[in-house]
PAVEX-284921 format. One record per residue (C-alpha): residue number from 1; x, y, z. Coordinates in Angstrom, 2 decimals. Example, Ala and Ser with C-alpha at 12.3 -4.5 7.8 and 13.67 -1.06 7.14 Angstrom:
[site 1,[12.30,-4.50,7.80]]
[site 2,[13.67,-1.06,7.14]]
This chain:
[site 1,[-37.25,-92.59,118.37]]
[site 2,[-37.34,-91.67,122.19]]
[site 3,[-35.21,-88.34,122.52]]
[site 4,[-31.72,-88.43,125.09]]
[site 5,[-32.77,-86.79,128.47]]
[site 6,[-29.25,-84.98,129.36]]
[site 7,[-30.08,-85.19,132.89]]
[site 8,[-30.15,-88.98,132.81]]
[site 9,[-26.67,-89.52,130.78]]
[site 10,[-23.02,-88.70,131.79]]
[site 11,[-21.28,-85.82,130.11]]
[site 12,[-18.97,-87.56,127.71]]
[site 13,[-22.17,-89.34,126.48]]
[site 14,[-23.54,-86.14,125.50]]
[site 15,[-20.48,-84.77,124.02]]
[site 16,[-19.72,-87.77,122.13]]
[site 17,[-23.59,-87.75,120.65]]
[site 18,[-23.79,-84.52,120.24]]
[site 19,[-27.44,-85.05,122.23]]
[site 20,[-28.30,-87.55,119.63]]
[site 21,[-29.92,-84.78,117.36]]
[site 22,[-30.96,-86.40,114.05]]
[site 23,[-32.10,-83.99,110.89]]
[site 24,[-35.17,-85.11,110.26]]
[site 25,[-35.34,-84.36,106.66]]
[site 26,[-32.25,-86.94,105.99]]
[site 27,[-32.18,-88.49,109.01]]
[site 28,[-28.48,-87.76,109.24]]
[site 29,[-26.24,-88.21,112.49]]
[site 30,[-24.37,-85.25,111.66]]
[site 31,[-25.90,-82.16,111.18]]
[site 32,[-25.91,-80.00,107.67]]
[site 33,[-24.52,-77.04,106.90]]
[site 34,[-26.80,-74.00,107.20]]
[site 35,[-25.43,-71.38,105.07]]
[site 36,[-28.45,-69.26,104.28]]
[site 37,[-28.30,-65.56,105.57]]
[site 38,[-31.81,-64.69,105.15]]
[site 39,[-35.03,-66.69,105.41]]
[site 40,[-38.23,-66.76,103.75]]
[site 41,[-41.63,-64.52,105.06]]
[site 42,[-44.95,-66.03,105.36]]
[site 43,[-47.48,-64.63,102.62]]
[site 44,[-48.95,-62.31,105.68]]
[site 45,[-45.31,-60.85,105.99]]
[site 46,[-44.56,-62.84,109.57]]
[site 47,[-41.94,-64.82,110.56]]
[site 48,[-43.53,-68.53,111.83]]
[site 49,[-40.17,-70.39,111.04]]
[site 50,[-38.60,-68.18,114.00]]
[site 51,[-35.93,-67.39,111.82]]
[site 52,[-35.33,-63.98,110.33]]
[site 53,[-31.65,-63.67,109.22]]
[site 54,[-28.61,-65.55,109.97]]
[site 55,[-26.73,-62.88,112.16]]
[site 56,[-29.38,-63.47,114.80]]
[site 57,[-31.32,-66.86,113.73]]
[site 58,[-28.79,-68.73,112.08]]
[site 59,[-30.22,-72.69,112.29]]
[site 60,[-26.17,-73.82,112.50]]
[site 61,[-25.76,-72.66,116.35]]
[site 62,[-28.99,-74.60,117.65]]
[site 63,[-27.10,-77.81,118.65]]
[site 64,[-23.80,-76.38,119.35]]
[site 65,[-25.32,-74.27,122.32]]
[site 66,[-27.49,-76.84,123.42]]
[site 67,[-24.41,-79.37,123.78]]
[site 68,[-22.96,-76.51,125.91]]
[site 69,[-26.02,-75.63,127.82]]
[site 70,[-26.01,-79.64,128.59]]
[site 71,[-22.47,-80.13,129.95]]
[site 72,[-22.50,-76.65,131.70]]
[site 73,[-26.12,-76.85,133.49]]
[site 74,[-27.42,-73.53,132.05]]
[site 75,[-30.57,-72.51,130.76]]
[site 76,[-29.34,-70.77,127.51]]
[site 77,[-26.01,-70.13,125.52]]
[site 78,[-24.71,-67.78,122.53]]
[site 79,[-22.33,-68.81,120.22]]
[site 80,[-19.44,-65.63,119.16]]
[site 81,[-16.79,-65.13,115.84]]
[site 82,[-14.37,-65.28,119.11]]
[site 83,[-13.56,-65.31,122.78]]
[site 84,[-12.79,-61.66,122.62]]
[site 85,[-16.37,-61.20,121.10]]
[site 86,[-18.36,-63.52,123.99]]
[site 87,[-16.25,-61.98,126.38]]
[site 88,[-16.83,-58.32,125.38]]
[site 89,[-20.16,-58.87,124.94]]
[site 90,[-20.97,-59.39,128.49]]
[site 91,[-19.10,-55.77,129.44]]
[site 92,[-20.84,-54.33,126.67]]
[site 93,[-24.10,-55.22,127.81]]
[site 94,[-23.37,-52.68,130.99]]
[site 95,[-23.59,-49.32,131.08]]
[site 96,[-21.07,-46.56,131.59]]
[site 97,[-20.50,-45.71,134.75]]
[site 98,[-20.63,-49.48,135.98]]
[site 99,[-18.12,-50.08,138.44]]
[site 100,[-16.33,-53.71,137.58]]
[site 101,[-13.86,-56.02,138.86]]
[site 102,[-11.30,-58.20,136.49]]
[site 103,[-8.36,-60.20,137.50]]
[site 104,[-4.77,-58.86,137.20]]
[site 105,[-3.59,-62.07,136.35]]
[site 106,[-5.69,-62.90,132.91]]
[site 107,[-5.98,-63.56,129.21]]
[site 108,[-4.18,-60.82,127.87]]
[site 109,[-6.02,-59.35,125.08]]
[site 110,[-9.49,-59.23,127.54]]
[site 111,[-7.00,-57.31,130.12]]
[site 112,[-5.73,-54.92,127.29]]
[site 113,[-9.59,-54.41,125.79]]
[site 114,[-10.67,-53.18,129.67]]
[site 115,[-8.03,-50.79,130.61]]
[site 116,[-8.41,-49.17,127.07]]
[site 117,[-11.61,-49.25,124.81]]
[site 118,[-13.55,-50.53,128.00]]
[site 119,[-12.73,-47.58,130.23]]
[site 120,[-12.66,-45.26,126.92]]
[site 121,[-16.49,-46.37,126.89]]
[site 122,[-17.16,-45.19,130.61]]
[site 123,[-16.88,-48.65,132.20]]
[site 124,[-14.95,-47.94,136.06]]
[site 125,[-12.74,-51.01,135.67]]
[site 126,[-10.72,-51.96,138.53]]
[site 127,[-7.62,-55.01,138.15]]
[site 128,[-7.27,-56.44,141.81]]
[site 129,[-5.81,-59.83,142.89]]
[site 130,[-8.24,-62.32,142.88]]
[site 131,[-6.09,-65.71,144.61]]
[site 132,[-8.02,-65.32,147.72]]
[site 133,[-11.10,-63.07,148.56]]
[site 134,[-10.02,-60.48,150.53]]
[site 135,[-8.84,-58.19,147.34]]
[site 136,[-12.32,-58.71,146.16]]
[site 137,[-14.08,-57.95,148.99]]
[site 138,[-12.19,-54.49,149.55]]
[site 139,[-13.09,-54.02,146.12]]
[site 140,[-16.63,-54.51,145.76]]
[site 141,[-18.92,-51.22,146.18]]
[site 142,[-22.16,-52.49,146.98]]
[site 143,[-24.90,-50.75,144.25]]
[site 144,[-22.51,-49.92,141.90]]
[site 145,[-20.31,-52.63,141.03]]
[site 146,[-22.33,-54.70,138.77]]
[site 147,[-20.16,-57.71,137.14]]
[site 148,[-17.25,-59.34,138.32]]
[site 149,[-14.91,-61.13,135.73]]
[site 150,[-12.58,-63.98,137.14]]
[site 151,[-10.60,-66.39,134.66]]
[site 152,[-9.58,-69.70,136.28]]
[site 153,[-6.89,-70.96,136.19]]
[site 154,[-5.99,-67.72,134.55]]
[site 155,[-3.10,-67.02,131.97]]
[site 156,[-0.32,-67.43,131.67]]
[site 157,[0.46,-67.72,136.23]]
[site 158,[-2.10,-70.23,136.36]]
[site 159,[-3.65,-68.31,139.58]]
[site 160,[-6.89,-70.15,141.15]]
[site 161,[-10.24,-67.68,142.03]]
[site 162,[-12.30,-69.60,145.04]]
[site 163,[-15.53,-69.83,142.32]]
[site 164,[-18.46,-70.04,145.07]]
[site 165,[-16.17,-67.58,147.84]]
[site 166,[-16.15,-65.08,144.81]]
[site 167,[-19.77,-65.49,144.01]]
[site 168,[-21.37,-64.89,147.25]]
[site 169,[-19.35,-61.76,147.81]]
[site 170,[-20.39,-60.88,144.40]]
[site 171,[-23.99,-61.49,144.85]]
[site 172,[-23.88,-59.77,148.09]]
[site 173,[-22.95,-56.58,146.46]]
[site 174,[-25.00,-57.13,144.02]]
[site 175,[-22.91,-57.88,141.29]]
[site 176,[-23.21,-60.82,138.69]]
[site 177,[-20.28,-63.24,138.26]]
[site 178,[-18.92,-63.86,135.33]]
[site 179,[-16.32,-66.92,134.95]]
[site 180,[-13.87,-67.43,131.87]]
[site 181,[-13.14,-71.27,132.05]]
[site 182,[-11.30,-71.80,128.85]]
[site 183,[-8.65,-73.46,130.32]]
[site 184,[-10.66,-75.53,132.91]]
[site 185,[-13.52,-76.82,130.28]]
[site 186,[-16.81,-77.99,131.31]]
[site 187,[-14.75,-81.75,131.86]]
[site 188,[-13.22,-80.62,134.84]]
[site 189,[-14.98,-77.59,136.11]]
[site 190,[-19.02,-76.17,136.66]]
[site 191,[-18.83,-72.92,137.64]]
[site 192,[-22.73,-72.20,137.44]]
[site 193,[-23.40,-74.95,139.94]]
[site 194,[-20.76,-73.20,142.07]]
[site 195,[-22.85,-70.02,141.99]]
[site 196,[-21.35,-67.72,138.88]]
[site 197,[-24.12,-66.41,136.48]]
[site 198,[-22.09,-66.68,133.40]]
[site 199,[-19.56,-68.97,132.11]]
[site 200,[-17.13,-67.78,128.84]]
[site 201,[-15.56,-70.34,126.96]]
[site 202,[-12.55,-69.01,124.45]]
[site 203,[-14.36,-71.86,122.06]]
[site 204,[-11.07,-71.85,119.53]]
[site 205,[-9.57,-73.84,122.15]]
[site 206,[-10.59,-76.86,123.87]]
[site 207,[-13.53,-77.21,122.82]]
[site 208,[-13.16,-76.79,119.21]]
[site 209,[-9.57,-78.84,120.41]]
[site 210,[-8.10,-79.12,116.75]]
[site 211,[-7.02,-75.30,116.16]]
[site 212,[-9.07,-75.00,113.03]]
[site 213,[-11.73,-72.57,113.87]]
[site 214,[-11.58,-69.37,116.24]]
[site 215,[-15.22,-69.20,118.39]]
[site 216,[-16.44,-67.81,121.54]]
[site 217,[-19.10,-68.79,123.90]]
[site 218,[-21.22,-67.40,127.02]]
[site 219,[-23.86,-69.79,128.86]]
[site 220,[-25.54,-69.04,131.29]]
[site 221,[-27.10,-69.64,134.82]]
[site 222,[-30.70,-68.13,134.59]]
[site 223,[-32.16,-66.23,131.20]]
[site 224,[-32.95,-63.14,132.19]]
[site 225,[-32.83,-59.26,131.42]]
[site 226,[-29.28,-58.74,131.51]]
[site 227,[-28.98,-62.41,129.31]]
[site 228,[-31.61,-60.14,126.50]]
[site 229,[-29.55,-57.18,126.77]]
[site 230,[-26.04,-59.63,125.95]]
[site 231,[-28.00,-61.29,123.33]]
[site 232,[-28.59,-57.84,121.48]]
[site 233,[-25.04,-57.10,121.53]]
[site 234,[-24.20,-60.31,119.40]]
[site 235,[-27.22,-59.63,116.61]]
[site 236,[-26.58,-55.71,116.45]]
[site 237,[-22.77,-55.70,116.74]]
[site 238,[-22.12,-58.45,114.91]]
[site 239,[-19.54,-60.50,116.28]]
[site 240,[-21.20,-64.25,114.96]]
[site 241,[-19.56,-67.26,113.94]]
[site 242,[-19.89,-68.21,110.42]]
[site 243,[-21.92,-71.94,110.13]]
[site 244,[-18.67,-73.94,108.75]]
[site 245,[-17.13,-72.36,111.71]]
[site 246,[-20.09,-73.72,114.45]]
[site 247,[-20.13,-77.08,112.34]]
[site 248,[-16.44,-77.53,113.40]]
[site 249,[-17.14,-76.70,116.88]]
[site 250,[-19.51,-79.50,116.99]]
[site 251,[-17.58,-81.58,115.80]]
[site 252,[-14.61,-80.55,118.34]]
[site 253,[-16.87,-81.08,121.24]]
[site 254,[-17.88,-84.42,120.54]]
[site 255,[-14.27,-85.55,121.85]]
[site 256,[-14.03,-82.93,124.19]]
[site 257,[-13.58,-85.10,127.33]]
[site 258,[-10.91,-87.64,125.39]]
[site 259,[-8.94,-84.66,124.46]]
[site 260,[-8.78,-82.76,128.15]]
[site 261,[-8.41,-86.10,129.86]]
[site 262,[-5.74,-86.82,127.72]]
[site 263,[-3.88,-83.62,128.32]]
[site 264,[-4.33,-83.27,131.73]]
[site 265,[-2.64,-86.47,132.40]]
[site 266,[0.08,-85.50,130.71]]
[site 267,[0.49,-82.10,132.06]]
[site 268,[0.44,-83.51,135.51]]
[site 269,[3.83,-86.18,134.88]]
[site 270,[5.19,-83.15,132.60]]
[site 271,[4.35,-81.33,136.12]]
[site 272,[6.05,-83.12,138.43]]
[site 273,[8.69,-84.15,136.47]]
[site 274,[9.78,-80.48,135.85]]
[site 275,[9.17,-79.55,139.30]]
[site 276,[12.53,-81.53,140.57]]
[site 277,[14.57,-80.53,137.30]]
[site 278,[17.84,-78.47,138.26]]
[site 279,[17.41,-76.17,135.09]]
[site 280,[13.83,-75.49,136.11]]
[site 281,[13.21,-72.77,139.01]]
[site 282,[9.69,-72.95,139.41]]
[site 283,[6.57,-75.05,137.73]]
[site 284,[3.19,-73.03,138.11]]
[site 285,[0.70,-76.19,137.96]]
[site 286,[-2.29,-76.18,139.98]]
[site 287,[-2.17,-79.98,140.05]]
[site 288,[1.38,-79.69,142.24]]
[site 289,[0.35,-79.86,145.92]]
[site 290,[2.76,-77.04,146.67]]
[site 291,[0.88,-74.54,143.87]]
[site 292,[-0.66,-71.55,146.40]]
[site 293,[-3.87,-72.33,144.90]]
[site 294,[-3.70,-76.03,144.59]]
[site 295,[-6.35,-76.88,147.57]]
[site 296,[-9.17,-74.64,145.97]]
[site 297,[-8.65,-75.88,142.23]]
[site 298,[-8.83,-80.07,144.13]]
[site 299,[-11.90,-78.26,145.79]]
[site 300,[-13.57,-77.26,142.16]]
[site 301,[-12.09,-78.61,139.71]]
[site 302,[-12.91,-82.25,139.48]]
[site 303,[-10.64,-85.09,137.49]]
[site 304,[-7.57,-82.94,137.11]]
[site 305,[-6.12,-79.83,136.78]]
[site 306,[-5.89,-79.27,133.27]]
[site 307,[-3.88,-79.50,130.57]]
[site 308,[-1.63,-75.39,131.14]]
[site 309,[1.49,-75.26,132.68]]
[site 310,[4.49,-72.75,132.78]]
[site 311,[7.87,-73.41,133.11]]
[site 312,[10.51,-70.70,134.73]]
[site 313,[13.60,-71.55,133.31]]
[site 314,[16.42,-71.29,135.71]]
[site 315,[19.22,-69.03,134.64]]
[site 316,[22.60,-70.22,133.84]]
[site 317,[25.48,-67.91,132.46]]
[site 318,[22.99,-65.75,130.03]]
[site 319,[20.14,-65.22,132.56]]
[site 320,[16.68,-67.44,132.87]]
[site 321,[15.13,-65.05,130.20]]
[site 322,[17.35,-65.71,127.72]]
[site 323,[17.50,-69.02,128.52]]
[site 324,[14.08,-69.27,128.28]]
[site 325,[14.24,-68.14,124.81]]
[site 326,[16.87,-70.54,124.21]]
[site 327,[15.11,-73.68,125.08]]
[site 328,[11.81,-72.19,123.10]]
[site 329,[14.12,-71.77,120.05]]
[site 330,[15.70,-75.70,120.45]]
[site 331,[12.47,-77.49,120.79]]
[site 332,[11.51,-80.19,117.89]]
[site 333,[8.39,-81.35,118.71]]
[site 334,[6.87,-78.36,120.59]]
[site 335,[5.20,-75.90,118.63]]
[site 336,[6.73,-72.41,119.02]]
[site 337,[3.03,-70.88,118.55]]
[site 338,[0.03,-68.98,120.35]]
[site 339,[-2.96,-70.56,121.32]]
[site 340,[-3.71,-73.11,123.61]]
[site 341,[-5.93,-76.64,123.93]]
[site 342,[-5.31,-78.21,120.50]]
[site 343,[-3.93,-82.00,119.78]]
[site 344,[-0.74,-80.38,119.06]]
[site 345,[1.50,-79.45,122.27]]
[site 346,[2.79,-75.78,121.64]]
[site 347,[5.49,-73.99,123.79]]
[site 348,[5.57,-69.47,124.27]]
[site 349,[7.46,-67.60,125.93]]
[site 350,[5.22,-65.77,127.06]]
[site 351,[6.51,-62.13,128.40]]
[site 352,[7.71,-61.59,124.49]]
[site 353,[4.28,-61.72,123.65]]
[site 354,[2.37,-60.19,125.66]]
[site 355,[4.64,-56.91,126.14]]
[site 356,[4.82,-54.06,128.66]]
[site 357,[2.86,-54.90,131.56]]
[site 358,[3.04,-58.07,131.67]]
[site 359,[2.22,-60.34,134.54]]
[site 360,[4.80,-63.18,133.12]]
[site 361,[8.20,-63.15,134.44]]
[site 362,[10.63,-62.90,131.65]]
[site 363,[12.04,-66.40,132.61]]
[site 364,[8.50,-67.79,131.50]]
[site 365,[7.53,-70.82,129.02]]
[site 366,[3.93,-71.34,128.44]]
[site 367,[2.82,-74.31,127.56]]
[site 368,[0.12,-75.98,126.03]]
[site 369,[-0.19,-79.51,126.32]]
[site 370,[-1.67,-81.61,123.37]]
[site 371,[-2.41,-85.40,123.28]]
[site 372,[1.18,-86.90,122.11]]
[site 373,[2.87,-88.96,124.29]]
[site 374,[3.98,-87.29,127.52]]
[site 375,[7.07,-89.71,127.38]]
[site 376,[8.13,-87.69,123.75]]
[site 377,[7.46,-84.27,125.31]]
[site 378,[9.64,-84.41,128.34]]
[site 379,[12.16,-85.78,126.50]]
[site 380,[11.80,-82.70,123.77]]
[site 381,[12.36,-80.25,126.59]]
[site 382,[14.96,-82.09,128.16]]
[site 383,[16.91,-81.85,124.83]]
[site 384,[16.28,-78.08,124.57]]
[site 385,[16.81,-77.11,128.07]]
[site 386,[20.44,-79.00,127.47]]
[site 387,[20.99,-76.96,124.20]]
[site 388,[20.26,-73.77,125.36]]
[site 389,[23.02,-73.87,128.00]]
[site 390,[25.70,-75.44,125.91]]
């Protein structure tokens, strides 16, 4: 049987057939579960299978991370228990003293993880503004800054980084680039053919898409030493996803683009519908033309803008914050829950959750939109918007 070429065949093609792997000992379409933790030695005490034991080896993340290497362009990719584990990993593969740069705007828990353990560790981690590249470029200390971490669009404001603007300063000084596109997905954004070295993918999201598994991911751009020193951190500290856990991913990706498509669509009428609501002070959408950061994400992200969106509620006798709270509290076919990129649509208010600190106005909904009908979802917050101000 002649083997797929991914650099013939369009994404969803390669999503959708997972590559067209076939086990060759059953000649089954869909892989096996691998749930060995330790393999067998040859007589002479080597290791000729290439496998060793399942922290490191483990047979069940071979396809996964070649899907991703296809649809991102990269030459390798890892495969975490989380997106807080890929994502660490890349910081902990520096050493203290390294000067970095991270977004102020960004996925909480990642934001929380630097200004504590990270700088507890000896990390010099510096939170700067990263909508246009001036902030960065003040930033950067040529020789000593060694990774910058941008998250586009990043959580929960929905901020744009310029990808390639960010990546030539970075390179300039030095620096790698590292690029959590979670939100984004490989469907609508590349960021290693836009110049970043490393792409993180919060994996429990879209592109496991059916909130059923939590997984992390890193590809990236060239394998290299600092790619070795990343792939140590996974085997010796031990944040790898259990095989069930990679077997669902699989499956998650292989719909990938249906899923994003789906939801971006929506998220763009639940957009612009919002945007001229009189309960509704302000939609942060990158797809709305009058989003500050709406021409760079039409530059690099291609298709649409994803499916993330906030809502600030306008405030009417009780304030926008309670308000907010209000219409969170009235919804019926919303999902008052965290997370973000499943088939169900979910709704947060966002500055409860995240706490002191926090970026998100206290006026702030979150939302994630699923793959229901964007008709049924407006008309859910329409109804709770209503009953919170009666």
């Amino acid at each position: 049987m002649t083997a797929m070429d991914p650099k013939t065949l369009h994404p969803d093609t390669i999503a959708a057939q997972a590559l067209g792997w076939v086990d060759e000992a059953t000649r089954a379409i869909i892989p096996p579960l691998h749930l060995s933790s330790t393999y067998l030695r040859d007589p002479d005490n080597q290791y000729r299978s290439g496998r060793i034991y399942a922290r490191a080896d483990n047979p069940a993340y071979d396809q996964p991370e070649a899907v991703l290497c296809a649809l991102e362009g990269g030459a390798k990719a890892l495969l975490f228990a989380s997106g807080m584990a890929a994502a660490t990993a890349v910081f902990q593969a520096l050493q203290p003293g390294d000067h970095v740069l991270a977004p102020k705007v960004m996925y909480w828990s990642l934001r929380n993880w630097l200004t504590t353990f990270a700088t507890g560790w000896g990390l010099d981690v510096e939170l700067v503004d990263m909508d246009g590249p001036d902030a960065v470029r003040a930033a950067l200390r040529p020789g000593r800054t060694k990774l910058v971490w941008i998250e586009t669009p990043a959580n929960p404001l929905w901020t744009v980084t310029d990808i390639a603007a960010t990546a030539a300063l970075a390179h300039e000084a030095g620096a790698l680039l590292a690029v959590d596109s979670t939100v984004a997905t490989p469907v609508l954004s590349r960021p290693l053919a836009l110049g970043a070295d490393i792409v993180m993918h919060a994996a429990t999201k879209y592109l496991g898409g059916h909130s059923d598994l939590v997984a992390g991911a890193l590809v990236v751009r060239e394998d290299g030493e600092f790619w070795q020193r990343v792939r140590k951190v996974r085997a010796q500290v031990g944040g790898t996803l259990g095989s069930f856990e990679a077997w669902l991913l699989l499956r998650g990706m292989r719909t990938l683009h249906l899923r994003v498509r789906a939801a971006t669509a929506s998220a763009q009428r639940i957009a612009e519908h919002f945007a001229v609501h009189p309960a509704i002070e302000q939609v942060l959408y990158p797809g709305l033309p009058g989003f500050p950061g709406h021409a760079v994400a039409a530059a690099q992200m291609q298709g649409g803008f994803g499916g993330m969106l906030s809502l600030r509620v306008k405030g009417g006798a009780r304030g926008g914050e309670a308000d907010a709270i209000a219409t969170a509290a009235n919804v019926a076919l919303w999902k008052r829950a965290t997370s973000l990129g499943g088939t169900e649509s979910l709704i947060e208010h966002r500055a409860s959750v995240e706490g002191p600190g926090t970026p998100a106005p206290p006026d702030l909904l979150r939302l994630s939109v699923g793959i229901e009908h964007a008709g049924d979802l407006i008309a859910d917050l329409e109804q709770a918007l209503a009953a919170a101000r009666r």
